[in-house]
N, C-alpha and C positions, 0 to 999 in steps of 0.2 A: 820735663823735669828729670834729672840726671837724679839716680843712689835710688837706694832704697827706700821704702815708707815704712822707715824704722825713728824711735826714737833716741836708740841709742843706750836705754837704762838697763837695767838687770829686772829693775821690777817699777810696778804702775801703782800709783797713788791715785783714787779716781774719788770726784766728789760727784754728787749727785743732789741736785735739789730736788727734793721731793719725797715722799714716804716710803721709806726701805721695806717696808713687810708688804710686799706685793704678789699675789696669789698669781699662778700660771696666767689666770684668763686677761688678768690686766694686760698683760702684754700681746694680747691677740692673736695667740698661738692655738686658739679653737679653730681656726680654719685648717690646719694642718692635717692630712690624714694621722689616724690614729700612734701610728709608729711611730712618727716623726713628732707629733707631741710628745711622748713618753720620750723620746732623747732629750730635746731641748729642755723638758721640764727635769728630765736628770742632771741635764749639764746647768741647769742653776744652782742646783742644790748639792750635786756631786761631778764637778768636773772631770777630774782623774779617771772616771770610769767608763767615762766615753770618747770616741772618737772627736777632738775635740776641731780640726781640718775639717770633718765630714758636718760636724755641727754651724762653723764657721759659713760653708759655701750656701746649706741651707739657708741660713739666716741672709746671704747677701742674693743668692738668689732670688727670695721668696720679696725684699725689698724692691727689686730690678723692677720686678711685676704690679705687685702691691702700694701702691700708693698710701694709704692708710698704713701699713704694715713698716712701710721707711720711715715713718715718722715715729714710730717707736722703736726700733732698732736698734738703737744709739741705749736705750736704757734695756732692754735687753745683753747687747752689749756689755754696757757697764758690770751688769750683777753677774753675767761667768765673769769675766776679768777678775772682778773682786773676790769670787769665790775659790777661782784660783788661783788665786794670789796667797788667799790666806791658808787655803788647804797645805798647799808645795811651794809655795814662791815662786810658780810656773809661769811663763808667757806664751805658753804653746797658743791658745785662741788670738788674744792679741796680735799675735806676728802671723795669721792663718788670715783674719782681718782684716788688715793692713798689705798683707802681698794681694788678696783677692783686691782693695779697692785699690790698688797700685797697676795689675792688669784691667781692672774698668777704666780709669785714670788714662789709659795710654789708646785705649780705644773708645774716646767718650764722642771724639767728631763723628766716627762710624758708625755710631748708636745714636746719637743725636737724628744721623740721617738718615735710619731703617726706622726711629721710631720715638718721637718727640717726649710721649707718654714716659718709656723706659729711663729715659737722656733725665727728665724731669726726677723722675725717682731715685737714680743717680746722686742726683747733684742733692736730694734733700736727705735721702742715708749718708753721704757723706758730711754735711753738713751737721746730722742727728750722734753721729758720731765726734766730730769734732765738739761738738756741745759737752757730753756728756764723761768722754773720757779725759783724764788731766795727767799731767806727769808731775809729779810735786806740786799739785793743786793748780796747773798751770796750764793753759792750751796744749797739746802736740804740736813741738814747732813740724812734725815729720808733714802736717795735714796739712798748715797755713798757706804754704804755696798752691796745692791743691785745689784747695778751697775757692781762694782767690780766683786762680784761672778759669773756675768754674762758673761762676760768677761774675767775672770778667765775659766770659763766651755770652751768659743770659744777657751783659748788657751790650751785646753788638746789636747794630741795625736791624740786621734781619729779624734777632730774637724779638727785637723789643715791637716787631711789626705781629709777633704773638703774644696776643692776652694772656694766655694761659703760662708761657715763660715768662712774661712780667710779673705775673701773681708770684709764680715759684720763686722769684727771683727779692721780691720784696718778702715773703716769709722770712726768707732764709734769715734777711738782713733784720729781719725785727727777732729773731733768736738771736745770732750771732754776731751782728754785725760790732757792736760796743766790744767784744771781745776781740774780732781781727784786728779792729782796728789798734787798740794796745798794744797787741804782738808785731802790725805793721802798718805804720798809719799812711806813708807815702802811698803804698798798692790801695788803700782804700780812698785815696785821694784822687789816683786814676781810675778806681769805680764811679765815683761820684763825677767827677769830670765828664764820663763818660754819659751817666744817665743826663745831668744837666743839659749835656748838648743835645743829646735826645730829646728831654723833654722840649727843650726850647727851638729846635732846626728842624729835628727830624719830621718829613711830612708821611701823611698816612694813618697816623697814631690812632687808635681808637680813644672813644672820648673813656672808657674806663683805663686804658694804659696810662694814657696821660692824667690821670686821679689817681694811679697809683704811684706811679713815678714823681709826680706833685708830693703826696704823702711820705714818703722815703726820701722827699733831698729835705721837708719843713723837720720830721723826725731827727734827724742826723743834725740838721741846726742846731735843733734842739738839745744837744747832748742825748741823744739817744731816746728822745719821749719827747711826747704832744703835748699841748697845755689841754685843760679840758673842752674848750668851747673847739681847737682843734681836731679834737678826737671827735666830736659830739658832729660836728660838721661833716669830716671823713668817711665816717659809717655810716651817717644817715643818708650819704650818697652814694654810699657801694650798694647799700639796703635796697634802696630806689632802684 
């Protein structure tokens, strides 16, 4: 992807589903040593007064690692964004963010190939971020491409001969999927192209890949959701 992983605006409008009065520990910044919580719990509640670059790398570092920890990021994320937004109308974290996942972004093959684990956590902080921040209530078109290629890499051959990048790979899509696909439906048309032929050609498949990949093309028929006796079906066989 050519430019920046900017979006362009002066300022970010971000919506969030979920309960805004969220104490530090919601966001699973107790495993932090002591210092590094007293920042990041600063920079929700007073951004301006801290290093907000040095906060940023934290947060995408500690994702890279954390598996559990990427999956909240995105709403960590959101609440500096917001707080500095409202304090100054500042995008210094945002744009700190955004270039850090812009240099993951350009070396995601090379991480994918030292370590599947990190490749995985990747692809789901950026994903936790496209979720959660919005620009006039709207996806980041800066991430969409992103996104896409990311998820496009989980559904090649190889990937999909790992359980563990199927799983990532169908998460992602039961968050976000309904929203790329509004922003870009033809790319999601070559996702889904893609898994189908997998599901259906590709040999090797583990019998859970292929229950996952099953589950994610009846999902996506479905306008985005299961009927019940589908659901009730799906899980009682991941269960198993």
């Amino acid at each position: 992807m050519s430019g920046q992983f900017d979006d362009g605006t002066g300022f970010l409008r971000v919506a969030l589903s979920g309960v805004m009065e969220s104490t530090a520990d919601d966001y699973r910044i107790q495993s932090f040593d002591l210092d590094t919580q007293m920042l990041l719990k600063t920079a929700l509640k007073d951004p301006s007064s801290v290093n907000l670059e040095k906060v940023s790398n934290v947060i995408v570092d500690q994702s890279l690692k954390d598996q559990l920890f990427s999956k909240e990021a995105g709403r960590i994320c959101y609440t500096i964004v917001q707080a500095e937004t409202q304090q100054n109308n500042g995008n210094v974290f945002r744009r700190s963010v955004l270039n850090r996942l812009q240099q993951e972004y350009k070396r995601r093959e090379e991480t994918r190939g030292r370590s599947r684990q990190e490749w995985m956590c990747y692809v789901s902080f950026i994903c936790n971020v496209f979720n959660y921040l919005k620009v006039n209530n709207m996806p980041m078109v800066a991430l969409v491409h992103p996104v896409y290629d990311c998820l496009i890499r989980l559904a090649q051959p190889d990937a999909l001969m790992n359980e563990e990048e199927v799983d990532c790979l169908v998460v992602q899509l039961h968050r976000i999927g309904e929203q790329l696909e509004k922003v870009n439906a033809p790319r999601m048309d070559d996702l889904f192209f893609l898994l189908r032929d997998g599901f259906l050609l590709q040999k090797g498949l583990t019998s859970m890949a292929r229950l996952l990949l099953l589950e994610i093309l009846e999902f996506r028929a479905g306008g985005w959701s299961l009927s019940g006796t589908a659901h009730k079906y799906y899980y009682s066989e991941i269960a198993d």
